[in-house]
C-alpha positions as CSV (number, residue, x, y, z in Angstrom):
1,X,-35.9,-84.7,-93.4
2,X,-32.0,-84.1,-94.6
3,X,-30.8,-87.3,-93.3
4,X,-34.0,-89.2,-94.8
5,X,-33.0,-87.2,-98.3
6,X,-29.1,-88.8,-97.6
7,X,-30.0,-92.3,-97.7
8,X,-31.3,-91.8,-100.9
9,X,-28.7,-92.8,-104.1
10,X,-27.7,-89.9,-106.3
11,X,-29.7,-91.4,-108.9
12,X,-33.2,-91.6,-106.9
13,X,-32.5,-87.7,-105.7
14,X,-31.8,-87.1,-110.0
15,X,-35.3,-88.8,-110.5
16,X,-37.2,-86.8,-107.8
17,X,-35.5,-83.4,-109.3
18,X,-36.0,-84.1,-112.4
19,X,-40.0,-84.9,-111.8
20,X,-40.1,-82.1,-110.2
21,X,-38.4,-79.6,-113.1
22,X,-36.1,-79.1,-110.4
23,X,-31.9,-78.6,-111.3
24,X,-30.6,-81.7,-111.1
25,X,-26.4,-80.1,-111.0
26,X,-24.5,-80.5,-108.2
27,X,-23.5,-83.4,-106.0
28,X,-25.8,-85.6,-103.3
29,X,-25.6,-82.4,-100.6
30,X,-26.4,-79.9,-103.2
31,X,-29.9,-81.9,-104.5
32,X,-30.8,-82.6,-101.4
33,X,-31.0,-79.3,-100.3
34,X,-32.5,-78.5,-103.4
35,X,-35.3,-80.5,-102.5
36,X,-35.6,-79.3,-99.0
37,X,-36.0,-75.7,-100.2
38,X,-38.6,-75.9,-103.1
39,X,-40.7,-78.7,-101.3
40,X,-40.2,-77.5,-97.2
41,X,-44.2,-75.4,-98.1
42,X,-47.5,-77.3,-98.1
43,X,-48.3,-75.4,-101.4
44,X,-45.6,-76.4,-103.2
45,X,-45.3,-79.6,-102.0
46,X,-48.9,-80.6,-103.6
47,X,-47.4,-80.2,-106.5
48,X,-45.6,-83.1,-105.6
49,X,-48.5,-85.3,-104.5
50,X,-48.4,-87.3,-107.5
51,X,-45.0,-87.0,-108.6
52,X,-42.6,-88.7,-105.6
53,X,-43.0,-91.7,-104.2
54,X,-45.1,-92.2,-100.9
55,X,-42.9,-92.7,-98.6
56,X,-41.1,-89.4,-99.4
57,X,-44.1,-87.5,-99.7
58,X,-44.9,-89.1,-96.1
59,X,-41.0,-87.5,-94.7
60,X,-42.3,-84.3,-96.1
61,X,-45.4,-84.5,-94.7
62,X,-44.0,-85.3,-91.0
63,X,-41.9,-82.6,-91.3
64,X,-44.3,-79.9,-92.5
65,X,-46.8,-81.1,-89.3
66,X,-43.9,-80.1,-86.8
67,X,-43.6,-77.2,-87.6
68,X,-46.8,-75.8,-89.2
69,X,-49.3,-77.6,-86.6
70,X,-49.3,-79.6,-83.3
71,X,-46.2,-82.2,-82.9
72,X,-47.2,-85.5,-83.8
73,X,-45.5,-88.8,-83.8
74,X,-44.1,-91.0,-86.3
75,X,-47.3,-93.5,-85.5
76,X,-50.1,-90.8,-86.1
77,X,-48.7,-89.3,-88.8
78,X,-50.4,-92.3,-90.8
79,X,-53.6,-92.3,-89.3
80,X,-55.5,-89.9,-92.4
81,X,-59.4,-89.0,-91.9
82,X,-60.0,-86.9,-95.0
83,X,-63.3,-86.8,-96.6
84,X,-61.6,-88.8,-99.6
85,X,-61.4,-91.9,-97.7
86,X,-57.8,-91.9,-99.4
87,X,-54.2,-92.2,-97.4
88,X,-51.9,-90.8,-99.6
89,X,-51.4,-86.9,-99.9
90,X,-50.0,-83.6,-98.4
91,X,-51.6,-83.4,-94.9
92,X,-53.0,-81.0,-92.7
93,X,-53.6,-82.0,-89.2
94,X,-56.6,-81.1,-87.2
95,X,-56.3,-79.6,-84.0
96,X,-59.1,-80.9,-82.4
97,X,-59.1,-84.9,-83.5
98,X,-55.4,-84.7,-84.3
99,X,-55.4,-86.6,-87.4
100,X,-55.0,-86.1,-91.2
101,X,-56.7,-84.2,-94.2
102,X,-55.4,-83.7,-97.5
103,X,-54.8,-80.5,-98.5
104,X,-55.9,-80.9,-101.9
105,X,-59.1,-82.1,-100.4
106,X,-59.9,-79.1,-98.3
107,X,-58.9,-76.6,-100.4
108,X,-59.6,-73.2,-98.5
109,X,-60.8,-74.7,-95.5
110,X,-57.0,-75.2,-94.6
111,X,-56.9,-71.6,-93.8
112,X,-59.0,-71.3,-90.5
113,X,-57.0,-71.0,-87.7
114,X,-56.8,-72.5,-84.9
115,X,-57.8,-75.5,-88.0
116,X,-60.3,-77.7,-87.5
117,X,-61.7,-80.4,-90.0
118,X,-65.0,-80.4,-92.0
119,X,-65.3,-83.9,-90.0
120,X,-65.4,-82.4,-86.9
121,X,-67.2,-79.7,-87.7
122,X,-69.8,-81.6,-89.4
123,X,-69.7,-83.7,-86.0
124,X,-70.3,-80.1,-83.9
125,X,-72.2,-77.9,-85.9
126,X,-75.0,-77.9,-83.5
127,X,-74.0,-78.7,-79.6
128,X,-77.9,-79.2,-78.7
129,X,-78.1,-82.0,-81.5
130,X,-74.9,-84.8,-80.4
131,X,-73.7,-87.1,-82.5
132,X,-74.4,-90.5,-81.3
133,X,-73.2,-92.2,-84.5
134,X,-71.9,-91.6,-87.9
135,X,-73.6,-93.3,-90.8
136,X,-71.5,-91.8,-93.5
137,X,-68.4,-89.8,-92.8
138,X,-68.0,-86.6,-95.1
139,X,-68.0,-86.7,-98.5
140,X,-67.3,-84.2,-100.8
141,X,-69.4,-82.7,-103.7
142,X,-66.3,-80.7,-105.6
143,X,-66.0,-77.9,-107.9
144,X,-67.1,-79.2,-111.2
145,X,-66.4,-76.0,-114.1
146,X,-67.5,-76.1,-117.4
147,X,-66.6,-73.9,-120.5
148,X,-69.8,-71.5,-119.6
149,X,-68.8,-71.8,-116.0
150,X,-69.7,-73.8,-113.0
151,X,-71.9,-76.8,-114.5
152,X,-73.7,-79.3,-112.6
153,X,-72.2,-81.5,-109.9
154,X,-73.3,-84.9,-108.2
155,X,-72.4,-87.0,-105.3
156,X,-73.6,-89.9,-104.2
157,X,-73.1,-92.5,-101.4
158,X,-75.5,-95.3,-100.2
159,X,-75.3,-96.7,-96.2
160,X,-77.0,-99.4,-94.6
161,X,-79.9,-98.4,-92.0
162,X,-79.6,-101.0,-89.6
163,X,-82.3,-102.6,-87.9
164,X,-80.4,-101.7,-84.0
165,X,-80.3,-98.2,-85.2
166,X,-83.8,-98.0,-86.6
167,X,-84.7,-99.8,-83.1
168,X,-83.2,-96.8,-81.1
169,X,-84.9,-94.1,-83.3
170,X,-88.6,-95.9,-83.0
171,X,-88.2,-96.0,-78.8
172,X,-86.4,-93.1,-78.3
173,X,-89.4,-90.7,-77.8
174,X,-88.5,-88.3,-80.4
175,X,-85.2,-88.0,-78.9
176,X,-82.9,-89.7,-82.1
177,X,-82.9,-88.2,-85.9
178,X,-81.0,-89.0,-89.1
179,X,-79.8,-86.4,-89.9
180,X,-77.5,-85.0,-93.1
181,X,-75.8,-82.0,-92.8
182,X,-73.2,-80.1,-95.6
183,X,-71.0,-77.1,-95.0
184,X,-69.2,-75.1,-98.0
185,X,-65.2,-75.6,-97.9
186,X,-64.1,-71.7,-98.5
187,X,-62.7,-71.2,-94.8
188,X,-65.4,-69.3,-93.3
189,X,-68.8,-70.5,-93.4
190,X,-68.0,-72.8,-90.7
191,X,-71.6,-73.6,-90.5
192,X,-74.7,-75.6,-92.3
193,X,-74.6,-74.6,-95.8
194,X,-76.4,-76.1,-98.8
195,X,-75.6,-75.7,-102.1
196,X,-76.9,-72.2,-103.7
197,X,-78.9,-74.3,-106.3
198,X,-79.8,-78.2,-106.7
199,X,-81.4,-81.3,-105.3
200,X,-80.9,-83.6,-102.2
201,X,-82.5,-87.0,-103.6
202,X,-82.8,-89.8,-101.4
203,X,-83.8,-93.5,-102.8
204,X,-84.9,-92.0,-106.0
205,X,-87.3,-89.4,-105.1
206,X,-86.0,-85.8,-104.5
207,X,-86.4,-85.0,-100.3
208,X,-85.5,-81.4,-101.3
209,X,-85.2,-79.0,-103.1
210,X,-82.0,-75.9,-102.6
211,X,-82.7,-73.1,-104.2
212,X,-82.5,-69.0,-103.6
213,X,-84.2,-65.7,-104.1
214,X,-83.4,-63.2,-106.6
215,X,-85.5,-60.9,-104.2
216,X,-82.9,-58.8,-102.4
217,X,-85.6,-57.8,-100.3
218,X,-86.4,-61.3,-99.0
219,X,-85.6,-63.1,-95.8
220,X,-81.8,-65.3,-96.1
221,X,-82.4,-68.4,-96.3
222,X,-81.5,-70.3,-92.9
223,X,-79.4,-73.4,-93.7
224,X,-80.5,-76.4,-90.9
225,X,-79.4,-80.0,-90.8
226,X,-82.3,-82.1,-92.8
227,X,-84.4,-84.7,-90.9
228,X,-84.1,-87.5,-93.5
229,X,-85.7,-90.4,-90.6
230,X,-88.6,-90.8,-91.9
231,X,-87.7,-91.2,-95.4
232,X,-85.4,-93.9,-95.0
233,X,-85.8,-97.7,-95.6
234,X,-84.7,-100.6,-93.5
235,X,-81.2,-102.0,-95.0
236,X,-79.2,-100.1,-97.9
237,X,-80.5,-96.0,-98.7
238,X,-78.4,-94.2,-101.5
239,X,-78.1,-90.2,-100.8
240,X,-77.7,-88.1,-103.9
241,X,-76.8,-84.3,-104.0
242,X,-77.3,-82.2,-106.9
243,X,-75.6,-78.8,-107.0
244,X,-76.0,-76.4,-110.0
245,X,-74.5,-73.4,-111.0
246,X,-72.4,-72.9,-107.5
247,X,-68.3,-73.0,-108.2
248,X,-67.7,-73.5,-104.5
249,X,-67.3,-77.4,-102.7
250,X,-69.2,-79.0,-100.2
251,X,-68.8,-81.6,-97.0
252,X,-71.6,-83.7,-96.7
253,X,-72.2,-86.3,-93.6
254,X,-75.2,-88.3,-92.4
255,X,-75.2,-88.7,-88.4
256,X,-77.3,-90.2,-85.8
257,X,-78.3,-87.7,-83.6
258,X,-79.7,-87.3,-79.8
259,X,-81.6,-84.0,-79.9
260,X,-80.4,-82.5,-76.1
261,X,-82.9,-79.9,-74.1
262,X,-80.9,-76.6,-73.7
263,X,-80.9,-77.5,-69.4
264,X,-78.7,-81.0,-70.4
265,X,-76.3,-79.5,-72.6
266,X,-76.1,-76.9,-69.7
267,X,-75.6,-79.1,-67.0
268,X,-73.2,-81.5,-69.2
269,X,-71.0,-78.4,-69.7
270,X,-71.4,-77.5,-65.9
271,X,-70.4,-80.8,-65.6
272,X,-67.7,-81.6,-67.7
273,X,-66.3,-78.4,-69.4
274,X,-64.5,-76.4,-66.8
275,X,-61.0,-75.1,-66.3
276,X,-59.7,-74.6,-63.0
277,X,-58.6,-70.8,-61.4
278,X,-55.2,-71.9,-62.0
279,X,-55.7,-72.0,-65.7
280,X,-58.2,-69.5,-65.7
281,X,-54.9,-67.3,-64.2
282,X,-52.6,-68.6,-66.8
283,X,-54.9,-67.4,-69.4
284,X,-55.0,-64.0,-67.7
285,X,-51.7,-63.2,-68.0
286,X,-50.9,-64.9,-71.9
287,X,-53.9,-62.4,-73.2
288,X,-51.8,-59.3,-71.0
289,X,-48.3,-60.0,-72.7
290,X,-47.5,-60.3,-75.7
291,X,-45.7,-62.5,-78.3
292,X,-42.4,-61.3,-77.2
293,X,-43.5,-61.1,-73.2
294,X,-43.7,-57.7,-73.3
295,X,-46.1,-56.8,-70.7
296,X,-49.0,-54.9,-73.1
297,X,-51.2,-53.9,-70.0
298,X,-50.8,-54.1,-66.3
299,X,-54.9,-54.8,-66.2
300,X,-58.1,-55.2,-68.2
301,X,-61.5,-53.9,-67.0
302,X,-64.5,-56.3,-68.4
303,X,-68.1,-56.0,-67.6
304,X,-69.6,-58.5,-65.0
305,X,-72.9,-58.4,-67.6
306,X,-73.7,-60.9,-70.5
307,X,-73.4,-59.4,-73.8
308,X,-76.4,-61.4,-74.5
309,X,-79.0,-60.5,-71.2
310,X,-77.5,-57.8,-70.4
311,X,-77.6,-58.9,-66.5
312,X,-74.8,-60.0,-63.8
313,X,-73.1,-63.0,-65.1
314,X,-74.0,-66.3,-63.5
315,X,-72.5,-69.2,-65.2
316,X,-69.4,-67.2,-66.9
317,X,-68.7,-69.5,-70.1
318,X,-66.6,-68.7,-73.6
319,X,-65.5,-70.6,-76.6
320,X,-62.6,-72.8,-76.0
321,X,-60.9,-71.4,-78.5
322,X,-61.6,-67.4,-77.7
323,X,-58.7,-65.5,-77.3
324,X,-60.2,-63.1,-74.3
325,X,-61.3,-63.0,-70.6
326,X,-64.6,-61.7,-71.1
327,X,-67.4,-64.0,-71.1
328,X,-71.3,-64.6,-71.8
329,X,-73.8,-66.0,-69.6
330,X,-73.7,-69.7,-70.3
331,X,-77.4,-70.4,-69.4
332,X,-78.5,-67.2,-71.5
333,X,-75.9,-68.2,-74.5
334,X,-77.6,-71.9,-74.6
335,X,-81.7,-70.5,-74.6
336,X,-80.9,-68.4,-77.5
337,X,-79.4,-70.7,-79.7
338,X,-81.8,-72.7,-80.4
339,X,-84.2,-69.7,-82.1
340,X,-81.7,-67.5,-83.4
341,X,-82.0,-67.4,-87.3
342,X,-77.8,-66.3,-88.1
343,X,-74.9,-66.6,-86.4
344,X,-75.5,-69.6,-84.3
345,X,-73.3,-70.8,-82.1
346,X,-71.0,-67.3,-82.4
347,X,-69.4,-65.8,-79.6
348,X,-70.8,-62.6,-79.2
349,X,-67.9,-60.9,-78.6
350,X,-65.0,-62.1,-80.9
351,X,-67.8,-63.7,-83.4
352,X,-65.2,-66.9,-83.6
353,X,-67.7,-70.5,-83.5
354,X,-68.0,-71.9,-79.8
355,X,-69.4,-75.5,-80.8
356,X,-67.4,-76.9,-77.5
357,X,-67.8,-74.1,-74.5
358,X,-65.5,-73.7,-70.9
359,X,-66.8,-72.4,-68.0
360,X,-63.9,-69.8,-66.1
361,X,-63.7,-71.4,-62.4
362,X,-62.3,-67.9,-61.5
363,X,-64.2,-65.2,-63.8
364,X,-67.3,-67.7,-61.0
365,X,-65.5,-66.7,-58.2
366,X,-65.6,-63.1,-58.7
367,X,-69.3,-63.2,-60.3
368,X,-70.2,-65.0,-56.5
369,X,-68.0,-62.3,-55.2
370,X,-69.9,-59.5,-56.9
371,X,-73.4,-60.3,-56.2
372,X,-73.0,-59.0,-52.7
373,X,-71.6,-55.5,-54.1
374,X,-74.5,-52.7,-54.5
375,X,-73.9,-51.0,-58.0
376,X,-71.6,-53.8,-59.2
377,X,-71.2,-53.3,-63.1
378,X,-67.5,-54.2,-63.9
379,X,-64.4,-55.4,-62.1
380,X,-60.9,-54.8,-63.0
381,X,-58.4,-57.6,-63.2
382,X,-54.1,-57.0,-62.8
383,X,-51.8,-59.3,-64.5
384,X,-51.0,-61.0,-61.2
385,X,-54.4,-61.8,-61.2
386,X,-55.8,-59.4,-58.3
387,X,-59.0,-58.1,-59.3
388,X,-61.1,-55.1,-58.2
389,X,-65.1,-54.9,-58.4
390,X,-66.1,-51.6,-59.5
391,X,-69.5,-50.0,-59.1
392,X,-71.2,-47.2,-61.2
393,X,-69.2,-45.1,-59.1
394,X,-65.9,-45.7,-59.2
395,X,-66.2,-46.0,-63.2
396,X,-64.3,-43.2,-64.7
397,X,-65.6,-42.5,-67.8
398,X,-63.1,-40.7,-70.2
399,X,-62.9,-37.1,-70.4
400,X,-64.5,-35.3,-73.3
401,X,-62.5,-32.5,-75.2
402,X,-63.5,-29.3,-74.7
403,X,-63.1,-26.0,-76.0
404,X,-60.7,-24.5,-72.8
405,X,-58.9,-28.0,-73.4
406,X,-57.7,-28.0,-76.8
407,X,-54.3,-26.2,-76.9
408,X,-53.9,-24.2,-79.5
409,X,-50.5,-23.1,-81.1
410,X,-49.8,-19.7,-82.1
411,X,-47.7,-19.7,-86.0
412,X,-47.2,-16.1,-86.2
């Protein structure tokens, strides 16, 4: 970043500070690292967005990714997916699809960490429905305020339903949908979320309606991607949302979809979403040391029962990005999904989203190992990665203070 700054003249560095309200004293060195020190934040470097010229704000930008988020080189630092459509901004990069957002665009959504964008998301907000296509990529519908508060916002966007695509939904056997789907951008509803109040018009005529109860007593509304297949014309559909009275903004996408039975998303992850005992060790010992490789424990004990069933683990699976051992029962996890009225697709332990699962190759092993131990209930596992099946019997539960145990200290 310095030594792009140096190849600017003193007069272009003046400019930039003085655009900037920035002091503009001092020689070349001194502005430069005037500029490094007020701009080196995503925050204030927003600021910017409008002010410096692009390829400065691009420098910045490649800097800020290397140290706030993955590394990435010089070639995809240009490659920008934000649900703008624009390429020019402050970025943020996604640590799933590894490309761009603005930061202006995603406003708290930038918090989440590890940070994933409302694209891919949008893409994964339901593992049993896969995205086969995408028909329009996010849009947003922004924060729109008015002098008696948040007024009335609308976004539109027209696509063309093509006759190949409408060809594969009429064969498929129910298996294909249209779908839209919209999540709020406040950095935790990473889930379908509609608009408190408004419309969702389609060609003219209103598909639905979004509103709320003022009953406190009644059920919460459940939020679910719309089936808009039906209501769709050969050729070019326009797609309007209407929200009213909400201050927050909104990510809206329209896929193709191929609806999945629970047994093939099971078997695909069986399949395809496994890491091996070597990593599965690996993992063992990053969760028992910490930051600074202090060793925090020397073992964990974790129950060989789902959280979900409540019986012995068979297929031990967890969110890819969960930051523990324990897992859920894969098969059990999948089944319940597709009923459950809140918190779909939440780990049940660390309540983090698991839209892509792993299976733990050794967490399998000593589930297999396990079955053939009578009273099997929990195992304990050592930082080298020795383990121990315990049965009811061997559990120590902790002592309870009693009365003879409580040591009392005599002040007189």
């Amino acid at each position: 970043m310095e030594d792009f700054l140096l190849s600017k003249s003193s007069a272009e560095l003046k400019l930039y500070c003085k655009k900037l309200g920035l002091s503009q004293r001092g020689n070349k060195d001194r502005m430069v690292q005037t500029l490094i020190t007020n701009l080196n934040t995503p925050e204030n470097l927003h600021k910017a967005d409008n002010l410096l010229p692009k390829e400065v704000i691009e420098a910045f930008n490649r800097q800020l990714a290397s140290q706030a988020f993955l590394p990435i080189s010089n070639s995809e630092i240009r490659i920008i997916r934000c649900i703008c459509l624009n390429d020019q901004g402050i970025c943020q990069q996604c640590s799933k699809c590894k490309q761009l957002q603005h930061i202006r665009c995603i406003g708290d959504h930038g918090k989440i960490r590890p940070y994933l964008c409302p694209l891919c998301i949008l893409e994964k907000i339901n593992p049993l429905d896969s995205c086969v296509e995408v028909l329009i990529s996010a849009w947003t519908v922004k924060q729109n305020f008015s002098i008696n508060g948040p007024g009335v916002d609308i976004a539109e966007k027209s696509f063309e339903y093509k006759i190949a695509t409408k060809n594969l939904v009429e064969t498929g056997q129910g298996k294909y949908q249209i779908q839209i789907r919209c999540m709020k951008l406040d950095g935790q509803s990473l889930m379908m979320t509609w608009p408190l109040k408004g419309f969702l018009i389609i060609n003219g005529k209103i598909s639905m309606r979004l509103e709320t109860s003022s009953n406190p007593n009644s059920k919460k509304r459940k939020d679910e991607p719309l089936n808009i297949t039906t209501i769709l014309t050969l050729g070019r559909n326009t797609v309007s949302l209407i929200k009213c009275a909400d201050p927050s903004s909104y990510a809206v996408s329209i896929y193709l979809v191929y609806m999945k039975s629970e047994e093939q998303l099971i078997e695909e992850i069986v399949k395809t979403s496994r890491i091996s005992i070597d990593k599965s060790k690996d993992f063992i010992k990053k969760i028992l040391k910490s930051d600074d490789e202090e060793l925090i424990s020397d073992s964990i004990r974790l129950s060989l029962k789902c959280p979900y069933s409540l019986t012995l683990l068979d297929i031990p699976a967890r969110g890819q990005n969960c930051e523990h051992i324990q897992c859920f029962n894969l098969v059990s996890y999948v089944q319940m999904q597709r009923s459950s009225r809140v918190n779909r697709w939440r780990c049940p332990l660390c309540k983090g989203f698991v839209y892509d699962m792993i299976i733990d190759s050794y967490l399998e092993q000593i589930m297999k190992e396990a079955e053939d131990v009578e009273g099997a209930e929990n195992f304990e596992i050592f930082y080298d990665s020795s383990y121990k099946i315990l049965t009811c019997g061997e559990i120590e539960l902790p002592k309870k203070n009693t009365r003879a145990e409580i040591e009392c200290i005599d002040l007189d």
